[in-house]
Structures are given as structure tokens and as C-alpha cells.
N, CA, C and O atoms as a CHARMM CRD file, in Angstrom:
* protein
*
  292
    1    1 UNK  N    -17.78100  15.86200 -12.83700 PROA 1      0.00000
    2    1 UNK  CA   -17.11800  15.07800 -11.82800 PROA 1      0.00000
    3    1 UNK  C    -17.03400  15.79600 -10.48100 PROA 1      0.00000
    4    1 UNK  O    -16.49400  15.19900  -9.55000 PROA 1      0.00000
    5    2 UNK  N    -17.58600  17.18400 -10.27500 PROA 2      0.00000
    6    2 UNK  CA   -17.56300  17.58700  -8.42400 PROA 2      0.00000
    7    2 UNK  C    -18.70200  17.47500  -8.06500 PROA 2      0.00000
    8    2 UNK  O    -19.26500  18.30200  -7.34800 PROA 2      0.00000
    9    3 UNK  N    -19.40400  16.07200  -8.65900 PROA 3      0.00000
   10    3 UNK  CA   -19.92200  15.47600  -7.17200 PROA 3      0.00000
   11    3 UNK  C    -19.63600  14.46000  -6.82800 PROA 3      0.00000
   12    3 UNK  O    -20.19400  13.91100  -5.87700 PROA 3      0.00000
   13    4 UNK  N    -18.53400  13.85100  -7.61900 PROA 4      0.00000
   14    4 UNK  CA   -17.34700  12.61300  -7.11500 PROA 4      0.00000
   15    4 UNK  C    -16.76900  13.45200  -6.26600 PROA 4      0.00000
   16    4 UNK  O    -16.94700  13.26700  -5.06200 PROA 4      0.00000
   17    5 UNK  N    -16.30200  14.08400  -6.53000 PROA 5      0.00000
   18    5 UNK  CA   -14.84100  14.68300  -5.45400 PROA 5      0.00000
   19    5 UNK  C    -15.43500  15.57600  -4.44300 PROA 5      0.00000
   20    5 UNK  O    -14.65800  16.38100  -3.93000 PROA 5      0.00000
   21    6 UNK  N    -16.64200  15.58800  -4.06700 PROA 6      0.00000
   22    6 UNK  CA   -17.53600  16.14600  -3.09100 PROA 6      0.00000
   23    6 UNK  C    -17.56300  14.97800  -1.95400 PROA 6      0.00000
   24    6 UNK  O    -17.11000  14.74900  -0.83300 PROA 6      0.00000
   25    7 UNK  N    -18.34900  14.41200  -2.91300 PROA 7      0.00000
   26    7 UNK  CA   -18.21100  12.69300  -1.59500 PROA 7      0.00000
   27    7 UNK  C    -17.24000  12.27500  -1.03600 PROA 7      0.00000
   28    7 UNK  O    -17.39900  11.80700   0.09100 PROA 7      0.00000
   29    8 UNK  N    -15.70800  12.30300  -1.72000 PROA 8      0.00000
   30    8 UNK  CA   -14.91500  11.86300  -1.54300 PROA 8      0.00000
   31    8 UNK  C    -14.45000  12.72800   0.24900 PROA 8      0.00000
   32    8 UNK  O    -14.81300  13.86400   0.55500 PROA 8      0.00000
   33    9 UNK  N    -13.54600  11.73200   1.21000 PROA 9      0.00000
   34    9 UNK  CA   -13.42300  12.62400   2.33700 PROA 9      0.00000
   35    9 UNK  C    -11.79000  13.71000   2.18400 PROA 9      0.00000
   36    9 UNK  O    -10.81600  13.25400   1.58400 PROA 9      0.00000
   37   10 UNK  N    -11.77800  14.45200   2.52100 PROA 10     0.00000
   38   10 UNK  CA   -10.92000  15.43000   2.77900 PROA 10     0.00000
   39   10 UNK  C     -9.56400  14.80700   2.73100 PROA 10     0.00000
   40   10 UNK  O     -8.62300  15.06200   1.98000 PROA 10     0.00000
   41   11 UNK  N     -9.64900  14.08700   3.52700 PROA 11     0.00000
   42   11 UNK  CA    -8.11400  12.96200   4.10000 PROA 11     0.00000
   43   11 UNK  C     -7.42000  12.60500   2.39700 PROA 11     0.00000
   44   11 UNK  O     -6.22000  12.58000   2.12500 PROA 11     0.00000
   45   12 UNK  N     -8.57400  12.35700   1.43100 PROA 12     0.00000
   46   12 UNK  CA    -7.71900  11.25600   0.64700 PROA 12     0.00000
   47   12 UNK  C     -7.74000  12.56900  -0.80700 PROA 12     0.00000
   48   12 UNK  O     -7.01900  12.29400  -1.76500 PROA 12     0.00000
   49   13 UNK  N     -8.57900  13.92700  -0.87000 PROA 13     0.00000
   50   13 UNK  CA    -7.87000  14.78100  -1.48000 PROA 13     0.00000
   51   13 UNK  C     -6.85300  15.69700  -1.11600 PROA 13     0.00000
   52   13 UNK  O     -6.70000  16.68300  -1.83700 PROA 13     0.00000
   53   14 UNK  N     -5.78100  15.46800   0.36000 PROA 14     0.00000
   54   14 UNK  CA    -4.98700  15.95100   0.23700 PROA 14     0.00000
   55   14 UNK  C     -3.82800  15.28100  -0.12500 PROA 14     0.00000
   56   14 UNK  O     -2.74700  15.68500   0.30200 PROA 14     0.00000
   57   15 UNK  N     -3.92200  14.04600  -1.05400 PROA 15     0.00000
   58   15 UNK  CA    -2.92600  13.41300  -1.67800 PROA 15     0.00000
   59   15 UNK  C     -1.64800  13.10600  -0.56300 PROA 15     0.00000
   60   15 UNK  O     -0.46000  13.28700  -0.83100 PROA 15     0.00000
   61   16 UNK  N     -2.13800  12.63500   0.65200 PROA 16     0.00000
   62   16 UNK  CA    -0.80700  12.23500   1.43900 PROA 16     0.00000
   63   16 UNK  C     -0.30300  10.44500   0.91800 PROA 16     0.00000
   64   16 UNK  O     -0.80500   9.43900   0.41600 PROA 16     0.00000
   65   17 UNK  N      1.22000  11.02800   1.53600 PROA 17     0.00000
   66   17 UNK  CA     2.23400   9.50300   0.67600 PROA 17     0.00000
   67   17 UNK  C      2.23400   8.88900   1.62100 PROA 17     0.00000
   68   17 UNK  O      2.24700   9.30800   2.77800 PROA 17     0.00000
   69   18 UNK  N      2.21400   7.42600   1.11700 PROA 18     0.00000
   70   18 UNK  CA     2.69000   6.54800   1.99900 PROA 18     0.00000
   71   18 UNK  C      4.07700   5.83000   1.66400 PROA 18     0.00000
   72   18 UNK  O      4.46100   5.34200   0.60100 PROA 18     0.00000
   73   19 UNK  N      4.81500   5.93500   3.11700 PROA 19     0.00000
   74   19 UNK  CA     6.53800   4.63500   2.20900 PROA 19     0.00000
   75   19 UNK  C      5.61200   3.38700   2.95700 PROA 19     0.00000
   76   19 UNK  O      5.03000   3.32800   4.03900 PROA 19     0.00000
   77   20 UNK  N      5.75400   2.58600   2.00700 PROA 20     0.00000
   78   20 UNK  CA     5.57700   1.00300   2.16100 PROA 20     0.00000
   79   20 UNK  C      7.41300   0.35400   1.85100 PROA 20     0.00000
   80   20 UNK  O      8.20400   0.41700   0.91000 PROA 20     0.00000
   81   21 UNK  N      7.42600  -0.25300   3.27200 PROA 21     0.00000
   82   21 UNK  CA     8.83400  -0.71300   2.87300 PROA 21     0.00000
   83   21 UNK  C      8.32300  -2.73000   3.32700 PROA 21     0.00000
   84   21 UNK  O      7.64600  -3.07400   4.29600 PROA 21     0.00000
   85   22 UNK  N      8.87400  -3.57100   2.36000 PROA 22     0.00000
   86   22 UNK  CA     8.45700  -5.05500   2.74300 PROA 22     0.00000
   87   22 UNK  C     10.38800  -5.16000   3.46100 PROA 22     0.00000
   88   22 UNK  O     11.52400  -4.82100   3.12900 PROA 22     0.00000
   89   23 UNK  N      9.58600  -5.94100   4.71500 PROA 23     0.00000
   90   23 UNK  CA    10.42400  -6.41200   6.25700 PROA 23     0.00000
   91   23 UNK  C     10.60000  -7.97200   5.54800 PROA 23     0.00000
   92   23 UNK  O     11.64000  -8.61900   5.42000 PROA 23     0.00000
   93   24 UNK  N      9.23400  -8.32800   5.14600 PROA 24     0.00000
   94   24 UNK  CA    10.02500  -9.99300   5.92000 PROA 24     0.00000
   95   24 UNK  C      9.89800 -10.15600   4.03100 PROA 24     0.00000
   96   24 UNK  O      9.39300  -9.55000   3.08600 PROA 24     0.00000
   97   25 UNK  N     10.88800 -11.64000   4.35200 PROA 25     0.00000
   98   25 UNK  CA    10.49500 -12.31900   2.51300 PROA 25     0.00000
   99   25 UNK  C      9.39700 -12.82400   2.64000 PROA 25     0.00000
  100   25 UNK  O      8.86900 -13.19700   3.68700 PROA 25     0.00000
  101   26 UNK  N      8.69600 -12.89600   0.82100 PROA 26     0.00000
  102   26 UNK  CA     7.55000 -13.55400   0.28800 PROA 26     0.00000
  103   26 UNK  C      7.60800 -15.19500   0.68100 PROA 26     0.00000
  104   26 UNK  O      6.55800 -15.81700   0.83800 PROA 26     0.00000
  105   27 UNK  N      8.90100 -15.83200   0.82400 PROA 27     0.00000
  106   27 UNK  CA     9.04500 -17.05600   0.38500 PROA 27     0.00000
  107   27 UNK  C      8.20200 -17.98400   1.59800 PROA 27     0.00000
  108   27 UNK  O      8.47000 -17.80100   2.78600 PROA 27     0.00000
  109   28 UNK  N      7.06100 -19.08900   1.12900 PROA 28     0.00000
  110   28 UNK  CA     6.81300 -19.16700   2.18700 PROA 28     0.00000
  111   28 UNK  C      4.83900 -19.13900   2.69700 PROA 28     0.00000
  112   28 UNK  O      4.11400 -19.99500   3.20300 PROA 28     0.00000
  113   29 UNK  N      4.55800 -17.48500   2.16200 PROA 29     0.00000
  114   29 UNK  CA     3.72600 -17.46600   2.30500 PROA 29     0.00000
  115   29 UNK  C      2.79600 -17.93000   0.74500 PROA 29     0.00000
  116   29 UNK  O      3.36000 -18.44700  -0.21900 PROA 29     0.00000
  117   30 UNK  N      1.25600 -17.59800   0.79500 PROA 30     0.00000
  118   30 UNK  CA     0.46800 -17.89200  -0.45100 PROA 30     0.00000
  119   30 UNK  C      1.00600 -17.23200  -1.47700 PROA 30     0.00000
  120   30 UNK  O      1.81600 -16.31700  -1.32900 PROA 30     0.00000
  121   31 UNK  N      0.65400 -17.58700  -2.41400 PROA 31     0.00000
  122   31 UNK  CA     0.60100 -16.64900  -3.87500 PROA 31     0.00000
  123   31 UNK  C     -0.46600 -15.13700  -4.02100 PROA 31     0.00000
  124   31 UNK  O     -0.61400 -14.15100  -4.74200 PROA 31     0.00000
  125   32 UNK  N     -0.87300 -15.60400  -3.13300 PROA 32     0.00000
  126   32 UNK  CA    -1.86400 -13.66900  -3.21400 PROA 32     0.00000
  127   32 UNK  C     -1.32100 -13.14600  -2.83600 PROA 32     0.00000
  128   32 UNK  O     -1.09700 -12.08000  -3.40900 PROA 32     0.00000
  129   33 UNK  N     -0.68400 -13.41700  -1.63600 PROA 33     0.00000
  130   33 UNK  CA     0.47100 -12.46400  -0.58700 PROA 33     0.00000
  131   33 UNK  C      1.47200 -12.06900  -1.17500 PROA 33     0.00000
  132   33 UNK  O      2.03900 -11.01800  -0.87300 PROA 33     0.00000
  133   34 UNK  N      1.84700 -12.84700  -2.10600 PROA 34     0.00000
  134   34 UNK  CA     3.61600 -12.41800  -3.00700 PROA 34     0.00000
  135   34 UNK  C      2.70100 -11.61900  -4.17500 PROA 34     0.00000
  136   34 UNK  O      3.27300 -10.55500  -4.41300 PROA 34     0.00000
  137   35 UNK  N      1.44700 -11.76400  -5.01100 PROA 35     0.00000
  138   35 UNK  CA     1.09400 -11.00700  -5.96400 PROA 35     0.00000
  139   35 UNK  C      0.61900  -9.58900  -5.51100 PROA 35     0.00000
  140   35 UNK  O      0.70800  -8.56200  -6.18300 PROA 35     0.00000
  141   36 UNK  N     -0.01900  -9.73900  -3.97200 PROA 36     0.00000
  142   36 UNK  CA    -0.31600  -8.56700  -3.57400 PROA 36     0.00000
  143   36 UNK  C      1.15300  -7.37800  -3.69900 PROA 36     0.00000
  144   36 UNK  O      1.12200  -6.28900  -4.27200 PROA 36     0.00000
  145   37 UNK  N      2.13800  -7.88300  -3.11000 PROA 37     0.00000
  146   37 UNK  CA     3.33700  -7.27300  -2.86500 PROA 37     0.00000
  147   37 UNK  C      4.28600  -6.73500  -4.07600 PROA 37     0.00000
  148   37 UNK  O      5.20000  -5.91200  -4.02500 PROA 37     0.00000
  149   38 UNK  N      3.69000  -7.58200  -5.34800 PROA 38     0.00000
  150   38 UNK  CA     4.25800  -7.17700  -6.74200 PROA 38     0.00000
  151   38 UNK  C      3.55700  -6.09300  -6.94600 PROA 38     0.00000
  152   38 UNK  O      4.16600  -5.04700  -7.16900 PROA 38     0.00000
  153   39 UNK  N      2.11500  -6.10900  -6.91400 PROA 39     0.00000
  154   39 UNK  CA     1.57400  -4.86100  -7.57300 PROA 39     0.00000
  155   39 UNK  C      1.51600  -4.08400  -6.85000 PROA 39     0.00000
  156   39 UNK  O      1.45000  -2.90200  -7.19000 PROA 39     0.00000
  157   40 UNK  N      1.51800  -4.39700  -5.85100 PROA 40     0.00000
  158   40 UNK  CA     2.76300  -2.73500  -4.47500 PROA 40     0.00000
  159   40 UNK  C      3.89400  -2.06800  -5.19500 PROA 40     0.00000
  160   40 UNK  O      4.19700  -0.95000  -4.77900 PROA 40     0.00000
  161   41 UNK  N      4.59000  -2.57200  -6.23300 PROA 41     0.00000
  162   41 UNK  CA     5.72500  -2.63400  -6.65900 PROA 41     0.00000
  163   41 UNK  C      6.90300  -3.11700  -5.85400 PROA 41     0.00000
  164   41 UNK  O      8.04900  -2.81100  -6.18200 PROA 41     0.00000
  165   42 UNK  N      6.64600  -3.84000  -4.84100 PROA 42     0.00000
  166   42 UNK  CA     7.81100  -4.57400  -3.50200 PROA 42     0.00000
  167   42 UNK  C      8.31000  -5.43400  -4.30700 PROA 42     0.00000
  168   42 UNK  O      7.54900  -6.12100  -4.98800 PROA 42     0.00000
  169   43 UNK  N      9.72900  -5.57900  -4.40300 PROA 43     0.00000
  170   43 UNK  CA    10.51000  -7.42100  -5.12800 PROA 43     0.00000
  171   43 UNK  C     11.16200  -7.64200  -4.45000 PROA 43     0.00000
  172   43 UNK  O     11.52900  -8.80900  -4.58400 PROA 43     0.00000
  173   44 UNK  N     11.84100  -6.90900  -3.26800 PROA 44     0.00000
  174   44 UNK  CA    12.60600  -7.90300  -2.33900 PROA 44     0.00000
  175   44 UNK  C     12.96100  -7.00600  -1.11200 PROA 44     0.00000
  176   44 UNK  O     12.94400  -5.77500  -1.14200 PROA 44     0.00000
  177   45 UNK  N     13.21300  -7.60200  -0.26900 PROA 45     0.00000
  178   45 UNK  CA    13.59100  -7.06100   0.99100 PROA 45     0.00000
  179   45 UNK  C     14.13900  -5.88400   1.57000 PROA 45     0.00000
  180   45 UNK  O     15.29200  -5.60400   1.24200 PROA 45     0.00000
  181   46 UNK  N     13.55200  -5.14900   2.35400 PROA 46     0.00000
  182   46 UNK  CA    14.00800  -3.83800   2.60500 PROA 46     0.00000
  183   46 UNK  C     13.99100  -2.50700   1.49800 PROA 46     0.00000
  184   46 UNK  O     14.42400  -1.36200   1.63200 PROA 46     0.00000
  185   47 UNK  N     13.29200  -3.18500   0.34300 PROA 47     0.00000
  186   47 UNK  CA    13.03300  -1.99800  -0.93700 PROA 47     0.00000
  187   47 UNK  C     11.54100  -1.41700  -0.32500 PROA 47     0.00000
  188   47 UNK  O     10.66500  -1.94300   0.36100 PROA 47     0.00000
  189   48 UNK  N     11.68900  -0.21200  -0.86100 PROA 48     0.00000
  190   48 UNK  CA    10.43600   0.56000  -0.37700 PROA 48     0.00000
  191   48 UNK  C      9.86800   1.32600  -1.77500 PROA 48     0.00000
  192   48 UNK  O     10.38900   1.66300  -2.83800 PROA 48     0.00000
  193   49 UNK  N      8.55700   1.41200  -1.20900 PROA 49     0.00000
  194   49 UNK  CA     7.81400   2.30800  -2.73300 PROA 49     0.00000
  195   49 UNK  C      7.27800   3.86700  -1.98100 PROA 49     0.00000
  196   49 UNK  O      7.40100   4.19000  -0.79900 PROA 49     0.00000
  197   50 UNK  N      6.84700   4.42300  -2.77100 PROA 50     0.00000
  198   50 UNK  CA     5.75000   5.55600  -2.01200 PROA 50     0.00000
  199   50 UNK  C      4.51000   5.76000  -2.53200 PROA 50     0.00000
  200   50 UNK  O      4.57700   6.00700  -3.73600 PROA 50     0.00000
  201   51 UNK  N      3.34700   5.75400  -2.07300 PROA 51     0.00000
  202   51 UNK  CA     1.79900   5.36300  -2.65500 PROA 51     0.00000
  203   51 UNK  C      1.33200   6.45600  -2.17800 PROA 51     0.00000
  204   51 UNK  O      1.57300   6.95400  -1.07900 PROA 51     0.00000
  205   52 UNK  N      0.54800   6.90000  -3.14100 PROA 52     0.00000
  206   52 UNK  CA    -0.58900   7.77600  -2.47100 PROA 52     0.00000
  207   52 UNK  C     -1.74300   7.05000  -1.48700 PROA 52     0.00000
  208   52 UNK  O     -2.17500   5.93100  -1.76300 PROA 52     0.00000
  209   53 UNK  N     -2.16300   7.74300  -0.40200 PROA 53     0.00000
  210   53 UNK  CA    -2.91100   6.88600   0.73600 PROA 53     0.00000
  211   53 UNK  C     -4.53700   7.13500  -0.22900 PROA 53     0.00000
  212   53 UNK  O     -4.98500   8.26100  -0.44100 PROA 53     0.00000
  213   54 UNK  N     -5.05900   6.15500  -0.59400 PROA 54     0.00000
  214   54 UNK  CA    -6.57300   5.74800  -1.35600 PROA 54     0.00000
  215   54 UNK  C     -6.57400   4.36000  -0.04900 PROA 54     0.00000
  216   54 UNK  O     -5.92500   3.72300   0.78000 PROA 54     0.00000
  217   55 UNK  N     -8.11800   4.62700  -0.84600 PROA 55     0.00000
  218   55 UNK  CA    -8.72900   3.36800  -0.28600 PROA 55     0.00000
  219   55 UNK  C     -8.28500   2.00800  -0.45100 PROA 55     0.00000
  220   55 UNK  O     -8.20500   1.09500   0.37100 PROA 55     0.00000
  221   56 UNK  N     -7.96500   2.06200  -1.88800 PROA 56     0.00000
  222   56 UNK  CA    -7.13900   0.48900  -2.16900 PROA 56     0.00000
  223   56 UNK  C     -6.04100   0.19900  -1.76800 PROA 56     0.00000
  224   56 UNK  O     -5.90400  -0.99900  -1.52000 PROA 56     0.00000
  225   57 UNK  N     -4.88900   1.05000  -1.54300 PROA 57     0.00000
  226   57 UNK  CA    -3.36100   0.82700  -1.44800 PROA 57     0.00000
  227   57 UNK  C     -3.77500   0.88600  -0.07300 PROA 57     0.00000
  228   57 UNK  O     -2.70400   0.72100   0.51100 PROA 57     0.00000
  229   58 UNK  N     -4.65100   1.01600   0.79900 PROA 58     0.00000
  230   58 UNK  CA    -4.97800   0.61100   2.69500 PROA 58     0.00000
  231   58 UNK  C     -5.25800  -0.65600   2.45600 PROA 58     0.00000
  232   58 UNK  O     -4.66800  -1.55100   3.06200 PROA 58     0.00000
  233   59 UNK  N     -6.49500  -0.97700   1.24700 PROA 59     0.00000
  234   59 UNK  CA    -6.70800  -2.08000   1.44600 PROA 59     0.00000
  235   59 UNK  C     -5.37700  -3.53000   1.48500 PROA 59     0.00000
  236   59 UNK  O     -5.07000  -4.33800   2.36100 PROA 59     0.00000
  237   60 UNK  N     -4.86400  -3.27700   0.01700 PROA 60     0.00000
  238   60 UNK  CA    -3.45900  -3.95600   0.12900 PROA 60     0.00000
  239   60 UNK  C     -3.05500  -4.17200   1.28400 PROA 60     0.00000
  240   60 UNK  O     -3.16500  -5.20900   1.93800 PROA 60     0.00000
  241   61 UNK  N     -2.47200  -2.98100   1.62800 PROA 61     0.00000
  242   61 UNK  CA    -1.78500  -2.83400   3.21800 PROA 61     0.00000
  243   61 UNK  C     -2.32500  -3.62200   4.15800 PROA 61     0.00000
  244   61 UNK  O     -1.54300  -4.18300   4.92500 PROA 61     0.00000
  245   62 UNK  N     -3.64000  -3.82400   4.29800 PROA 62     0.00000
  246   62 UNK  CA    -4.11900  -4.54500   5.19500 PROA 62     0.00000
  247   62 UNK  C     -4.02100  -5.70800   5.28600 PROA 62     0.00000
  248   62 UNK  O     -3.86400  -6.23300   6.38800 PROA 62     0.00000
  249   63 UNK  N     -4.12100  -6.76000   3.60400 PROA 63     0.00000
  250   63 UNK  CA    -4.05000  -7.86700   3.43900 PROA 63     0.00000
  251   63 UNK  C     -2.48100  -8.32100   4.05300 PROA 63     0.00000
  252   63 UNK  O     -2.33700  -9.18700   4.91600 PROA 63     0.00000
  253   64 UNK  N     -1.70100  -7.78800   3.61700 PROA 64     0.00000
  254   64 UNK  CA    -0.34900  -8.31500   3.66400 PROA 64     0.00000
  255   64 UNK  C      0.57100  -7.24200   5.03200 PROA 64     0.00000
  256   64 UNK  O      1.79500  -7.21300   5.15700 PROA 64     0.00000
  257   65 UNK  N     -0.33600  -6.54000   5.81700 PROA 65     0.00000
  258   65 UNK  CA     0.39100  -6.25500   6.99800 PROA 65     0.00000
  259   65 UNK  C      1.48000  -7.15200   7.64600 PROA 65     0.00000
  260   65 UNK  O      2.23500  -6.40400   8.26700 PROA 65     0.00000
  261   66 UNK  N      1.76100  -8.07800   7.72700 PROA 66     0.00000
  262   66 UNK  CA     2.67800  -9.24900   8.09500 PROA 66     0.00000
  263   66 UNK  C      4.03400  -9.16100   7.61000 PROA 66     0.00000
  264   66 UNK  O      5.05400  -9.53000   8.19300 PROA 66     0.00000
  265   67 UNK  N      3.93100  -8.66300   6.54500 PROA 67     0.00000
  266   67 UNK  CA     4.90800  -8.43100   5.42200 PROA 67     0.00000
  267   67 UNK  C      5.93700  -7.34400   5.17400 PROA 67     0.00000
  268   67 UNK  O      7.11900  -7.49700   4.86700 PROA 67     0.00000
  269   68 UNK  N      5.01200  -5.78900   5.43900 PROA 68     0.00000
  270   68 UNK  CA     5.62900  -4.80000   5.17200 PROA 68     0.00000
  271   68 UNK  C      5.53000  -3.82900   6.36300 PROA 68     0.00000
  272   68 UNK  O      4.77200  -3.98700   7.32000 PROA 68     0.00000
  273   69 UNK  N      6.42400  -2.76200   6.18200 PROA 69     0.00000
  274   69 UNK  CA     6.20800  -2.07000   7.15000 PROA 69     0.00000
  275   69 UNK  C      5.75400  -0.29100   6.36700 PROA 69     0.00000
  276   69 UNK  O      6.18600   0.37900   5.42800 PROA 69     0.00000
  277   70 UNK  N      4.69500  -0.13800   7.39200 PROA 70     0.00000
  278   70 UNK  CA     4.21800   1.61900   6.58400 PROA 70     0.00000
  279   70 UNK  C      4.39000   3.01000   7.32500 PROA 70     0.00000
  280   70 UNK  O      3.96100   2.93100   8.47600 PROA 70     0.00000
  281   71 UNK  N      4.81800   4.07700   7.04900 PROA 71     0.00000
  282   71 UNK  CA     4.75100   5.39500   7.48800 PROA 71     0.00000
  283   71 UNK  C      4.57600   6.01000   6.48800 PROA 71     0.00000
  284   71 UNK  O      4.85100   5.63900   5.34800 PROA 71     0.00000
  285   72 UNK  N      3.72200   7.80400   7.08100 PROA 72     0.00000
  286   72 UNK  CA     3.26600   8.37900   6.36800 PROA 72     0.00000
  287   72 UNK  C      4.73100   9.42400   5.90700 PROA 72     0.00000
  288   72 UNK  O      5.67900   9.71300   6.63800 PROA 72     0.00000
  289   73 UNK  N      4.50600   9.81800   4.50400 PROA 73     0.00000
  290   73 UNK  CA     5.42700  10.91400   4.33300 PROA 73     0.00000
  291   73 UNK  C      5.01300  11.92100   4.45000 PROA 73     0.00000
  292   73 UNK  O      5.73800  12.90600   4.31800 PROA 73     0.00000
């Protein structure tokens, strides 16, 4: 496996956190938008998680930017 973690860029093996905190309610918007936000682990307002920054948990982030608010830890 180190020529997976060769390719991989620098940024995402130094395991930095992200707080994802959700601002506004689900109610309202689609059902991807509220499922995206479950498997964030988000259930309601002003609760926050902490994610490691990967490619996917940006991607999330991106879909449902509207929703939550992010800083790095």
C-alpha cells in the first residue's frame, strides 16, 4: 500500500479536522440534502461533528454548503 499513500497529496496525510456545525434546518429542503446531513452525523441545529478533511467529507460539504457552517481545527 506505499504507492497509495505516495499518490495521495500531503494536505490529506496530515489528518487535519474539520468542525462541521449545521446553521439552518433540513425542513424544507430535498431528501438528499437532509440524508447528506445524517451521514455527516448533523440531526439538528447548531450540533456540530468533527471530520477528518478527505476528499469525500469536502465533497459532502460542498453539496449541502447552504446548510452548514465549516472551520478547520
Amino acid at each position: 500500500m506505499l504507492i497509495k499513500e505516495k499518490s495521495l497529496s500531503k494536505k490529506f496525510l496530515i489528518n487535519n479536522m474539520l468542525k462541521i456545525t449545521q446553521i439552518k434546518s433540513a425542513i424544507g429542503y430535498k431528501p438528499k440534502a437532509k440524508r447528506t446531513l445524517f451521514a455527516l452525523g448533523l440531526k439538528k441545529m447548531n450540533h456540530y461533528v468533527e471530520k477528518t478533511d478527505t476528499p469525500q467529507i469536502r465533497g459532502m460539504i460542498k453539496k449541502i454548503d447552504y446548510l452548514i457552517k465549516v472551520e478547520e481545527v
